[in-house]
ModelCIF file with pLDDT and N, C-alpha, C, O atoms, coordinates in Angstrom:
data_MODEL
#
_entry.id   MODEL 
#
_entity.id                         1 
_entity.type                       polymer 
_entity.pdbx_number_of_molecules   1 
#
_entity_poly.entity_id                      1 
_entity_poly.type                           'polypeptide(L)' 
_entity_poly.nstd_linkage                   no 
_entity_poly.nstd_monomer                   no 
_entity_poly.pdbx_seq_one_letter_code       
;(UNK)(UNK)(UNK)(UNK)(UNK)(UNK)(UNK)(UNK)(UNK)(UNK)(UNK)(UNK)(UNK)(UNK)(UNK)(UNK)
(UNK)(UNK)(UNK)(UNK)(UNK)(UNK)(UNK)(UNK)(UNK)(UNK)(UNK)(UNK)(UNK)(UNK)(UNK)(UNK)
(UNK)(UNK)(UNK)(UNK)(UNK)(UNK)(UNK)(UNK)(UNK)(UNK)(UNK)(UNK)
;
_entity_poly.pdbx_seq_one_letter_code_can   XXXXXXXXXXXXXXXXXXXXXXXXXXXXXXXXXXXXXXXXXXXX 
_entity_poly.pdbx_strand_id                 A 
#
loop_
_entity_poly_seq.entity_id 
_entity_poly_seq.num 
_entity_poly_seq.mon_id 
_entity_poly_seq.hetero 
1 1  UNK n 
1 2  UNK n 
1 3  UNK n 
1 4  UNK n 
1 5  UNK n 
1 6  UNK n 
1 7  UNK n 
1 8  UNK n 
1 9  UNK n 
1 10 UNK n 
1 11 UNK n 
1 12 UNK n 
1 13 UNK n 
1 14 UNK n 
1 15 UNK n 
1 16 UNK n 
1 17 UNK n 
1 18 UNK n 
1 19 UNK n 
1 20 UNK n 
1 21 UNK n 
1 22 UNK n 
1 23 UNK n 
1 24 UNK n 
1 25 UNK n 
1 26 UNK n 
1 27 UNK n 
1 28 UNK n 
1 29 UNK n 
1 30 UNK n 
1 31 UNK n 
1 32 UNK n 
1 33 UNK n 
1 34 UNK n 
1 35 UNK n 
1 36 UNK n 
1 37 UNK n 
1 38 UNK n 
1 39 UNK n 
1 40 UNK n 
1 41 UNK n 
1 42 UNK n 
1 43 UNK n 
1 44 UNK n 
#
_struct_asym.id          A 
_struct_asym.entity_id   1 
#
loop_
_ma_qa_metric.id 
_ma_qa_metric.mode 
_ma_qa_metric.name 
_ma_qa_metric.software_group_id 
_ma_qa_metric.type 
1 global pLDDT . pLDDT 
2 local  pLDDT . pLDDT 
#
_ma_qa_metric_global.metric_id      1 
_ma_qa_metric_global.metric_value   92.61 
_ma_qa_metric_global.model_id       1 
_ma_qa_metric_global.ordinal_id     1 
#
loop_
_ma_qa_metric_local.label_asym_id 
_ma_qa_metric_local.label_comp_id 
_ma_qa_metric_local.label_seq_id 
_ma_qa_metric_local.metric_id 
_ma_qa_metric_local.metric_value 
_ma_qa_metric_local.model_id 
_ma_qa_metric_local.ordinal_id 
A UNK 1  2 63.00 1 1  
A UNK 2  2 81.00 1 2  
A UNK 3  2 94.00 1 3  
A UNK 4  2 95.00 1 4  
A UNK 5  2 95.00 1 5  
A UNK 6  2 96.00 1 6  
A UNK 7  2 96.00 1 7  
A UNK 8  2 97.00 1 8  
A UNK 9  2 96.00 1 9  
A UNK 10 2 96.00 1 10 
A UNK 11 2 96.00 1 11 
A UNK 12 2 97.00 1 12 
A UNK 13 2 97.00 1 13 
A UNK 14 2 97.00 1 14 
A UNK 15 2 96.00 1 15 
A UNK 16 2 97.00 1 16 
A UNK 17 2 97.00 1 17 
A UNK 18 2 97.00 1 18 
A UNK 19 2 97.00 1 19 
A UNK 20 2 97.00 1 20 
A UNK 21 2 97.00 1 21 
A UNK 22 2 97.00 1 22 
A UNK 23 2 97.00 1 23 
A UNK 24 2 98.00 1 24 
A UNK 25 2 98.00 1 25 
A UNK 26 2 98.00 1 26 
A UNK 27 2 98.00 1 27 
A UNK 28 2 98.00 1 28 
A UNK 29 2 98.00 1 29 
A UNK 30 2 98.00 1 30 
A UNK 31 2 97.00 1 31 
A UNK 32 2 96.00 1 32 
A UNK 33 2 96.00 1 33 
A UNK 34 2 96.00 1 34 
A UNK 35 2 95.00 1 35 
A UNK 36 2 95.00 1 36 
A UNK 37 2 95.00 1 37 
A UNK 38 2 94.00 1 38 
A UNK 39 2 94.00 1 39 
A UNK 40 2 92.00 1 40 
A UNK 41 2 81.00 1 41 
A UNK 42 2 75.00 1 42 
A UNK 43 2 60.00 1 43 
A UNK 44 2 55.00 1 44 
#
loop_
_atom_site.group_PDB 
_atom_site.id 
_atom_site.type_symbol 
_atom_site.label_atom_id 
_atom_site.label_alt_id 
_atom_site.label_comp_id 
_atom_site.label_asym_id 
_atom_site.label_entity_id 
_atom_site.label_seq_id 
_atom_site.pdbx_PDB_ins_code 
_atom_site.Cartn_x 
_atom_site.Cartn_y 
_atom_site.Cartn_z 
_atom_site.occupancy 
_atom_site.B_iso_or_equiv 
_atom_site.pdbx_formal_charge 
_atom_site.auth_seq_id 
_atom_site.auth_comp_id 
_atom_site.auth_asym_id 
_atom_site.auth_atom_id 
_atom_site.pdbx_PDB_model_num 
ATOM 1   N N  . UNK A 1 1  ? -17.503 -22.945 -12.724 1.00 63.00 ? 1  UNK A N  1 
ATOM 2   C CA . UNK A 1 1  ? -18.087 -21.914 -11.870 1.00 63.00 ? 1  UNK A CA 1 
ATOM 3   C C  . UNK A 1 1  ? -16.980 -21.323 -10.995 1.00 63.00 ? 1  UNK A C  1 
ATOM 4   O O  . UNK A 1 1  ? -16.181 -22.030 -10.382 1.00 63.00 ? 1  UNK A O  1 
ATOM 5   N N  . UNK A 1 2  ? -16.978 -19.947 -10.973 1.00 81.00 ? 2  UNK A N  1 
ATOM 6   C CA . UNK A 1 2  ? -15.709 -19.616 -10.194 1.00 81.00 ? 2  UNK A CA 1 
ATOM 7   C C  . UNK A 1 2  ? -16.203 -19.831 -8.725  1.00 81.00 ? 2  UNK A C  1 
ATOM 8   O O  . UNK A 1 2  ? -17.346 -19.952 -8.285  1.00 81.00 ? 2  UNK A O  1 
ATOM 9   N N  . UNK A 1 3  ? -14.717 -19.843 -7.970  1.00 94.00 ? 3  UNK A N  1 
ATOM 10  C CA . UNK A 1 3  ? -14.921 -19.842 -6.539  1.00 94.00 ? 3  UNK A CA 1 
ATOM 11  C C  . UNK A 1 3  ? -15.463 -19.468 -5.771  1.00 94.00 ? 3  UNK A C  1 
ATOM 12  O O  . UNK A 1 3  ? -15.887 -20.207 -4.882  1.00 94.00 ? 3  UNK A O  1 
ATOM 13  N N  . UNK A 1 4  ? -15.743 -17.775 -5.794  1.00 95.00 ? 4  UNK A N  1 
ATOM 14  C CA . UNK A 1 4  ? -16.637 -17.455 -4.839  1.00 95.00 ? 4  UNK A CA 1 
ATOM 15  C C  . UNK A 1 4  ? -18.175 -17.834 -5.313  1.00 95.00 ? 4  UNK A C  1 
ATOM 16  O O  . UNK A 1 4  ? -19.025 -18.172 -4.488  1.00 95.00 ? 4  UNK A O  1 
ATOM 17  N N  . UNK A 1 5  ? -18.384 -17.763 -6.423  1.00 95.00 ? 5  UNK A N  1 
ATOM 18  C CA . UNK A 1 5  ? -20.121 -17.823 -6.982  1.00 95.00 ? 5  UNK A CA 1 
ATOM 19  C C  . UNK A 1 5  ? -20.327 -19.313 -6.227  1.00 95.00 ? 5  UNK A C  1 
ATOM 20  O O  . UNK A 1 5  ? -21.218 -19.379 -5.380  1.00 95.00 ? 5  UNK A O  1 
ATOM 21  N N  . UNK A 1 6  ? -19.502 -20.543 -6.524  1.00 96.00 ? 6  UNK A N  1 
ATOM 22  C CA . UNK A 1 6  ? -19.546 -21.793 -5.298  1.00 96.00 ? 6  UNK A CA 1 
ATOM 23  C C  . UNK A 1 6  ? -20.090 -22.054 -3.968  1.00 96.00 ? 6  UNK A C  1 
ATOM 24  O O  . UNK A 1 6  ? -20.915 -22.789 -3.426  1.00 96.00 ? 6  UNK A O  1 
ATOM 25  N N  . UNK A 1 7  ? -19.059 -20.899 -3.616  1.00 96.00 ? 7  UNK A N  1 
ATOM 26  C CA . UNK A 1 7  ? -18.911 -20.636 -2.191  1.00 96.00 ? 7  UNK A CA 1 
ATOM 27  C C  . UNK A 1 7  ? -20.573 -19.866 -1.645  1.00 96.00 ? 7  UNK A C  1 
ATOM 28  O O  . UNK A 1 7  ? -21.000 -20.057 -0.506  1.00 96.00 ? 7  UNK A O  1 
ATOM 29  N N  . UNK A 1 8  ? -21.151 -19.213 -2.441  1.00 97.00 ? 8  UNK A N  1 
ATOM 30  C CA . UNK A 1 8  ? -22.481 -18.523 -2.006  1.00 97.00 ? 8  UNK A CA 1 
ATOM 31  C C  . UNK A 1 8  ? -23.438 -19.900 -2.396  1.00 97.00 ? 8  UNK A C  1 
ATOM 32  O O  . UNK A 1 8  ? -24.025 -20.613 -1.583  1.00 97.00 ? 8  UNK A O  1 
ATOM 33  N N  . UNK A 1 9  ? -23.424 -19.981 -3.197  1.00 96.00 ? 9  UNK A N  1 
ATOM 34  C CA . UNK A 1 9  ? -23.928 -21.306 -3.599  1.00 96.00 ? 9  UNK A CA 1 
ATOM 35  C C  . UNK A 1 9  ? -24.196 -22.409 -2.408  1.00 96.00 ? 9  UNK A C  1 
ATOM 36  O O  . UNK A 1 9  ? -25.168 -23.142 -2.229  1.00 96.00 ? 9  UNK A O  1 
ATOM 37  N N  . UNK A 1 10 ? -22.948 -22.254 -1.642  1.00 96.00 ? 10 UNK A N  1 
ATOM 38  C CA . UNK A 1 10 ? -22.924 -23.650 -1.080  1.00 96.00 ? 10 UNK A CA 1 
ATOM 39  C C  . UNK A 1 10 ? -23.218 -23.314 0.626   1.00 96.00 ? 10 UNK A C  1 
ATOM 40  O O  . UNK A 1 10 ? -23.429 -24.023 1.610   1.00 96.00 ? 10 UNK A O  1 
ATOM 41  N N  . UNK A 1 11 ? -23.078 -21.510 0.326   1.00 96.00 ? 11 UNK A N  1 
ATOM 42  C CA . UNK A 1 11 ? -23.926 -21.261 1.687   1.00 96.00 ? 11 UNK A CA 1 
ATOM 43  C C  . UNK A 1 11 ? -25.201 -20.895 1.750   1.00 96.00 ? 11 UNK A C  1 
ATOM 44  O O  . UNK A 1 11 ? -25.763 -20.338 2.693   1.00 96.00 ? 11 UNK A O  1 
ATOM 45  N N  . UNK A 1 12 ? -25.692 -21.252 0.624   1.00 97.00 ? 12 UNK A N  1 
ATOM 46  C CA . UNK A 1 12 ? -27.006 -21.112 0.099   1.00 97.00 ? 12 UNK A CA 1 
ATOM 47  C C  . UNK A 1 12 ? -27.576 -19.262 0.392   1.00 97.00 ? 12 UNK A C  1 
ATOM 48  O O  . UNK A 1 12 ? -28.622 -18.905 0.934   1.00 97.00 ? 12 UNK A O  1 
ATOM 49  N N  . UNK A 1 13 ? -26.547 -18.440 -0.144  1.00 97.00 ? 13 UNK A N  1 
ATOM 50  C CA . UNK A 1 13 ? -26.432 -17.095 -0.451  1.00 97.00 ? 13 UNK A CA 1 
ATOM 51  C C  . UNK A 1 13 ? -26.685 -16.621 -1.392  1.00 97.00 ? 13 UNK A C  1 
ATOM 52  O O  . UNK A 1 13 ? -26.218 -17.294 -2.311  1.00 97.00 ? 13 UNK A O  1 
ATOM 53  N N  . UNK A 1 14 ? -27.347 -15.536 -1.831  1.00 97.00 ? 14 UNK A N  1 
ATOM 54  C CA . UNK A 1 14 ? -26.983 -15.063 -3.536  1.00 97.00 ? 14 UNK A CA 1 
ATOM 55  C C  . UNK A 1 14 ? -25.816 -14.222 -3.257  1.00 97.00 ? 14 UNK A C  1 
ATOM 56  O O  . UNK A 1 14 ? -25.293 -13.568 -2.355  1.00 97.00 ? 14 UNK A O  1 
ATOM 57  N N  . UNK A 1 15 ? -25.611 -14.696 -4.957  1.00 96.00 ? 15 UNK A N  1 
ATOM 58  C CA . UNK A 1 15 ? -23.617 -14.293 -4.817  1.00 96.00 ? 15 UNK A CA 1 
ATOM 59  C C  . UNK A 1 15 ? -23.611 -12.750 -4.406  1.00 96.00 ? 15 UNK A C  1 
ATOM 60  O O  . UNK A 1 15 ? -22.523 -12.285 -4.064  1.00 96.00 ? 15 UNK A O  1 
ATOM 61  N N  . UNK A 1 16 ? -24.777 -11.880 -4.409  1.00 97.00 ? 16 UNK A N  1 
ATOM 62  C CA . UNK A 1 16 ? -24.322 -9.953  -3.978  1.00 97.00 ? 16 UNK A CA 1 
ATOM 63  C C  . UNK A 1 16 ? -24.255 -10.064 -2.592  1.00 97.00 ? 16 UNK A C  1 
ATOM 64  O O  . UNK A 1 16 ? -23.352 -9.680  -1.848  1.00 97.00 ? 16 UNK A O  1 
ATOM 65  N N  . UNK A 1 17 ? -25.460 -10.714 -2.274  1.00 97.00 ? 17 UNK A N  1 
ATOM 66  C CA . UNK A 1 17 ? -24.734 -10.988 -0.692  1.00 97.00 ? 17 UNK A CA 1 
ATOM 67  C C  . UNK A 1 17 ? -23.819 -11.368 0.105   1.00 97.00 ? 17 UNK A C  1 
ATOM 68  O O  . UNK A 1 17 ? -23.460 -10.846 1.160   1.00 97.00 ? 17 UNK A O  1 
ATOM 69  N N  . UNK A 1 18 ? -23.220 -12.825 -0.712  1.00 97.00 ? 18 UNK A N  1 
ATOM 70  C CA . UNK A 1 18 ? -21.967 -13.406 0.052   1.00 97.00 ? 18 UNK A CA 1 
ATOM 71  C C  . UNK A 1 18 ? -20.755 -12.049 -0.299  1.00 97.00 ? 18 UNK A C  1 
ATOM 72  O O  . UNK A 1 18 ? -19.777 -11.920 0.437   1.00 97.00 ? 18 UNK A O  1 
ATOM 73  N N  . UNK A 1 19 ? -20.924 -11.365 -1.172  1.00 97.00 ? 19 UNK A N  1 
ATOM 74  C CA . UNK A 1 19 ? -19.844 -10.376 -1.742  1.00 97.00 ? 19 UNK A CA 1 
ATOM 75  C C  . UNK A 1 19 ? -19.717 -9.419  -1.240  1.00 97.00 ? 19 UNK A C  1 
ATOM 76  O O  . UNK A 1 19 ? -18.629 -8.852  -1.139  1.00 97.00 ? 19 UNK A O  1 
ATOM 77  N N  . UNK A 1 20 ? -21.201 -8.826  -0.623  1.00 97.00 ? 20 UNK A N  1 
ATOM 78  C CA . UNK A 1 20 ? -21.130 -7.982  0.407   1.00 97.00 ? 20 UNK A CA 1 
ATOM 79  C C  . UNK A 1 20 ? -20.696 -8.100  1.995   1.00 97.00 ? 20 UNK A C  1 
ATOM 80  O O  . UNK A 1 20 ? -20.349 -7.201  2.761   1.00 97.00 ? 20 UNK A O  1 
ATOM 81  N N  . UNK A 1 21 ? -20.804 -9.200  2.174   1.00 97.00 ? 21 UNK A N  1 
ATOM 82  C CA . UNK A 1 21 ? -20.351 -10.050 3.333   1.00 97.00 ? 21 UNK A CA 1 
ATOM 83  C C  . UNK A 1 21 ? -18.927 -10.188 3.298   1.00 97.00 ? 21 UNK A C  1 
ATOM 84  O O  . UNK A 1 21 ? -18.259 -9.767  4.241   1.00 97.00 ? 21 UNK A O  1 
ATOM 85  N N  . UNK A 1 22 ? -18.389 -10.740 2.297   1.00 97.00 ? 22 UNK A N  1 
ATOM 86  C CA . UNK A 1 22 ? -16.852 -10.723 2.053   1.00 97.00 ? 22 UNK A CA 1 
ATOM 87  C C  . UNK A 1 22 ? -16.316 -9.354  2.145   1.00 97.00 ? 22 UNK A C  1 
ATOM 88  O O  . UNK A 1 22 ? -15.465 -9.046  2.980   1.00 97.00 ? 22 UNK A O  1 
ATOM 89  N N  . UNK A 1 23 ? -16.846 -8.478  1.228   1.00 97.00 ? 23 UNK A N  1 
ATOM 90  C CA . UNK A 1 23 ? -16.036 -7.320  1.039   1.00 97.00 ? 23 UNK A CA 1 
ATOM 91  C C  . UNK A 1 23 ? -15.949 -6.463  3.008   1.00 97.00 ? 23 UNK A C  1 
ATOM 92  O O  . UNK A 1 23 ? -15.019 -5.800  3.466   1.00 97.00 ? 23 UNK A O  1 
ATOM 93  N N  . UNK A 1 24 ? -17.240 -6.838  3.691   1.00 98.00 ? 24 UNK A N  1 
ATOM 94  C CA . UNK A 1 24 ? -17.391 -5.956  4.850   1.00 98.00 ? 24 UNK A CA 1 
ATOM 95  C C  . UNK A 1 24 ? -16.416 -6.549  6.012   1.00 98.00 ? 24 UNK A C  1 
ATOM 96  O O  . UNK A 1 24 ? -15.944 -5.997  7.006   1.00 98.00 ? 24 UNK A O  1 
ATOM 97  N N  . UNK A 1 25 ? -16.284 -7.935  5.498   1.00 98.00 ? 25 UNK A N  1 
ATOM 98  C CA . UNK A 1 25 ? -15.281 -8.672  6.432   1.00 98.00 ? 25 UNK A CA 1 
ATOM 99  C C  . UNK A 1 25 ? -13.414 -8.090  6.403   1.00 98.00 ? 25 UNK A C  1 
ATOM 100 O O  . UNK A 1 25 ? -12.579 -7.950  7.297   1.00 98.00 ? 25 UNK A O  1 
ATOM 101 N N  . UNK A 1 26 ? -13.389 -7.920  5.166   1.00 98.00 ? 26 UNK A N  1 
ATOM 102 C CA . UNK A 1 26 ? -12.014 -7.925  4.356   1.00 98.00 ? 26 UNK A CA 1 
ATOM 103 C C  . UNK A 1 26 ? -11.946 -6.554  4.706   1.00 98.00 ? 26 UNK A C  1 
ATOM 104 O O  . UNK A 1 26 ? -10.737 -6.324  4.721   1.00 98.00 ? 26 UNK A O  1 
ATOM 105 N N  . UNK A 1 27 ? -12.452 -5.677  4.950   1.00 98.00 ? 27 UNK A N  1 
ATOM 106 C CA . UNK A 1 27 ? -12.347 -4.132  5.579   1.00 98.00 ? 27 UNK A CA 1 
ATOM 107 C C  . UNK A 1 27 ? -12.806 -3.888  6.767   1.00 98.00 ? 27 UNK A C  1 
ATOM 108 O O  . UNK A 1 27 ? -13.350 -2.812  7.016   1.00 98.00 ? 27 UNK A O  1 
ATOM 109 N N  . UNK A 1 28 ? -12.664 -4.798  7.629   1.00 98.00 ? 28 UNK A N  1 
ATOM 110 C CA . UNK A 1 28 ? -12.810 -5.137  8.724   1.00 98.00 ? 28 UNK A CA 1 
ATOM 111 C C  . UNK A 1 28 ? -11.429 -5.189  9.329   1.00 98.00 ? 28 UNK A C  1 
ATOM 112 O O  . UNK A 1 28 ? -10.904 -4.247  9.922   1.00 98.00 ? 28 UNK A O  1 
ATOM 113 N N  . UNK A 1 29 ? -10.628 -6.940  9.028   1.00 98.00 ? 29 UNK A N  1 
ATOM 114 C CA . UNK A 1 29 ? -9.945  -6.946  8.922   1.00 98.00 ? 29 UNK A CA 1 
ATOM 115 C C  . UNK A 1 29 ? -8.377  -6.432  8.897   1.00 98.00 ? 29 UNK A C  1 
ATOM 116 O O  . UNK A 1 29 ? -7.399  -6.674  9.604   1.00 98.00 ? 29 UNK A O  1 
ATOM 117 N N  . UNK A 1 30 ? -8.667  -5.416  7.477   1.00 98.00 ? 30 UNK A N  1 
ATOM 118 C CA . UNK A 1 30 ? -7.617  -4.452  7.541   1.00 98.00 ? 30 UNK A CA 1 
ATOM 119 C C  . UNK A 1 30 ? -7.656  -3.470  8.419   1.00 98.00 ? 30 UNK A C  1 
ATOM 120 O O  . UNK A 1 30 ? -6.612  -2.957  8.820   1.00 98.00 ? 30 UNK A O  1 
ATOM 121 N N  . UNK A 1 31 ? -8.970  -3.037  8.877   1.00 97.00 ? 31 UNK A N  1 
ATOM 122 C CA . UNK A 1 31 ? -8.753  -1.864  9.969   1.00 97.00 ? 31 UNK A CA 1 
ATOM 123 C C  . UNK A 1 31 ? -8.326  -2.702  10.747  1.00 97.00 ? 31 UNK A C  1 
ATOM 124 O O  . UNK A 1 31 ? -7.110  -2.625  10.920  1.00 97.00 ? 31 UNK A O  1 
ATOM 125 N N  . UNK A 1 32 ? -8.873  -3.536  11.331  1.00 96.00 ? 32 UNK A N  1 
ATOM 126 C CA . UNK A 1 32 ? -7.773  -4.470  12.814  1.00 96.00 ? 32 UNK A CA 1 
ATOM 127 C C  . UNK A 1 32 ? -6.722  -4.359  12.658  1.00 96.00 ? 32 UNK A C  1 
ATOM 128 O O  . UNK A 1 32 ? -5.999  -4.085  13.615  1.00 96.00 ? 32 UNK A O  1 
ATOM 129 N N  . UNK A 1 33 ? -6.185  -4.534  11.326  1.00 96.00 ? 33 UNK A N  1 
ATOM 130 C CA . UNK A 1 33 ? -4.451  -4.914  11.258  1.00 96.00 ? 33 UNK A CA 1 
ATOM 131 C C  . UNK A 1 33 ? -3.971  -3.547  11.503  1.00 96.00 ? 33 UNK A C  1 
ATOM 132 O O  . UNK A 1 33 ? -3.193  -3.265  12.415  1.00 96.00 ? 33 UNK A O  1 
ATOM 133 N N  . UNK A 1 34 ? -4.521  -2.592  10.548  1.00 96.00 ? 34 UNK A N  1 
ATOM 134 C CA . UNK A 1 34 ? -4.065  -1.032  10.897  1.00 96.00 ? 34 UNK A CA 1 
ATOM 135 C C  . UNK A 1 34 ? -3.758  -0.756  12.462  1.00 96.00 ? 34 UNK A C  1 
ATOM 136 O O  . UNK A 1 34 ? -2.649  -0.444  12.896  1.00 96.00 ? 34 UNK A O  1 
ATOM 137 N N  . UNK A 1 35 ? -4.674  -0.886  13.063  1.00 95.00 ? 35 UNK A N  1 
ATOM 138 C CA . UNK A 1 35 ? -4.971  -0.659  14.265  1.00 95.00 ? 35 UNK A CA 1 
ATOM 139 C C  . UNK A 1 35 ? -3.828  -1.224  15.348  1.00 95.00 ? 35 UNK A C  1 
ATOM 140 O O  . UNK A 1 35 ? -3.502  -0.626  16.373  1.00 95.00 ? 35 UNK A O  1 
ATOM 141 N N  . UNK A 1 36 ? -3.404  -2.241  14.990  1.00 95.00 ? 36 UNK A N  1 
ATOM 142 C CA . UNK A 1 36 ? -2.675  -2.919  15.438  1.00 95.00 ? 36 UNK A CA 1 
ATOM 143 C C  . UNK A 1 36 ? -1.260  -2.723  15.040  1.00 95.00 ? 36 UNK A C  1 
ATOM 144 O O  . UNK A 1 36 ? -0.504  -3.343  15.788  1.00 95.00 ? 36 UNK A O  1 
ATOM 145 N N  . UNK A 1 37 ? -0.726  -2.136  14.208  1.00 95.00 ? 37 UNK A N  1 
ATOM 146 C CA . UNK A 1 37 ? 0.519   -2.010  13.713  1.00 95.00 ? 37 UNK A CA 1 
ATOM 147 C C  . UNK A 1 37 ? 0.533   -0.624  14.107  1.00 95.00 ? 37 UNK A C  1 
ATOM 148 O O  . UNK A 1 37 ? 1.723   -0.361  13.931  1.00 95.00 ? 37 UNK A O  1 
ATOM 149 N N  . UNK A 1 38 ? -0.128  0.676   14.620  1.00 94.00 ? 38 UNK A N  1 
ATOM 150 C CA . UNK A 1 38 ? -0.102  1.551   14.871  1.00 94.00 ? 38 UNK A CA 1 
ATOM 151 C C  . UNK A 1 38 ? -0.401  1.495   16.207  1.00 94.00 ? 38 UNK A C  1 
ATOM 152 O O  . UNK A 1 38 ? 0.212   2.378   16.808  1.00 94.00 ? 38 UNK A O  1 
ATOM 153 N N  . UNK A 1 39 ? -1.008  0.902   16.835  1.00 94.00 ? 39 UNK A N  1 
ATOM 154 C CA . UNK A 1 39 ? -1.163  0.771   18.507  1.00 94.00 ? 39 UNK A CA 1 
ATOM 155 C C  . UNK A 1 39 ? -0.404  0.034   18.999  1.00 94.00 ? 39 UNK A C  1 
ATOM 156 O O  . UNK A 1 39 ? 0.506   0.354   19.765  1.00 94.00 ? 39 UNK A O  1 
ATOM 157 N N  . UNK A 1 40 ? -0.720  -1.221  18.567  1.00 92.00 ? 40 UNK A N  1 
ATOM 158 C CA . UNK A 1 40 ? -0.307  -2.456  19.346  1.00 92.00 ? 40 UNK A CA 1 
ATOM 159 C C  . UNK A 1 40 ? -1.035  -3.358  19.262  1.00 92.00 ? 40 UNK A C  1 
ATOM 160 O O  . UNK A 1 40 ? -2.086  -2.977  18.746  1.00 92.00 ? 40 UNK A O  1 
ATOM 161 N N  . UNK A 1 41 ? -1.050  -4.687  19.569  1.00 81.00 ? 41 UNK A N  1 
ATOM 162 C CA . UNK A 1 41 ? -1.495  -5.835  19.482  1.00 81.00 ? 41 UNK A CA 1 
ATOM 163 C C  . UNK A 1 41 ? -3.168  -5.568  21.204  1.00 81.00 ? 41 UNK A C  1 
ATOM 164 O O  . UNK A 1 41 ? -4.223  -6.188  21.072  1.00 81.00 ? 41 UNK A O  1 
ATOM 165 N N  . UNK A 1 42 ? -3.041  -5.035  21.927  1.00 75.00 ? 42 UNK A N  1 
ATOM 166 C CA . UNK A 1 42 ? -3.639  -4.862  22.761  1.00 75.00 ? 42 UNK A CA 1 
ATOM 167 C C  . UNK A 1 42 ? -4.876  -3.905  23.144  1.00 75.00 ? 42 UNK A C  1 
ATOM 168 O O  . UNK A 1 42 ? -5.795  -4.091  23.942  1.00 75.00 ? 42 UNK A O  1 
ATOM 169 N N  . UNK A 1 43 ? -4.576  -2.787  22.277  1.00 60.00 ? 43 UNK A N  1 
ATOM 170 C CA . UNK A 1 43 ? -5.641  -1.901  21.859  1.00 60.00 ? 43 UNK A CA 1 
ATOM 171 C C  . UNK A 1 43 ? -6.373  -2.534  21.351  1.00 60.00 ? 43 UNK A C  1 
ATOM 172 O O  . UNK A 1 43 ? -6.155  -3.583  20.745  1.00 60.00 ? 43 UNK A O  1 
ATOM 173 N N  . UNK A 1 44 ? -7.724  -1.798  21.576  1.00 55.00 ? 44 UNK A N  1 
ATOM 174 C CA . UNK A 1 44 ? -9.302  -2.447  21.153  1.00 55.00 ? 44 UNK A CA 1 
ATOM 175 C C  . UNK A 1 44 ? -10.268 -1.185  20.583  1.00 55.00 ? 44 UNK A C  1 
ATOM 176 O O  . UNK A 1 44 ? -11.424 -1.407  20.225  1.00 55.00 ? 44 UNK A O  1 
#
């Protein structure tokens, strides 16, 4: 069983959800980092 299908599994998720959850986190994320390499560490 691959990793993430596990991972929903074991958060007792169905896997579109944990995926949608992942994917909204992971582009989250990168805007922070954006944000941060273009502002600064202090901008919010």
């Amino acid at each position: 069983m691959p990793t993430q299908e596990a991972a929903a599994e074991r958060l007792g998720l169905p896997y579109s959800t944990y995926r949608r959850h992942l994917v909204s986190g992971i582009e989250r994320v990168c805007e922070d980092l954006w944000r941060r390499e273009l502002y600064g560490a202090h901008e919010s």
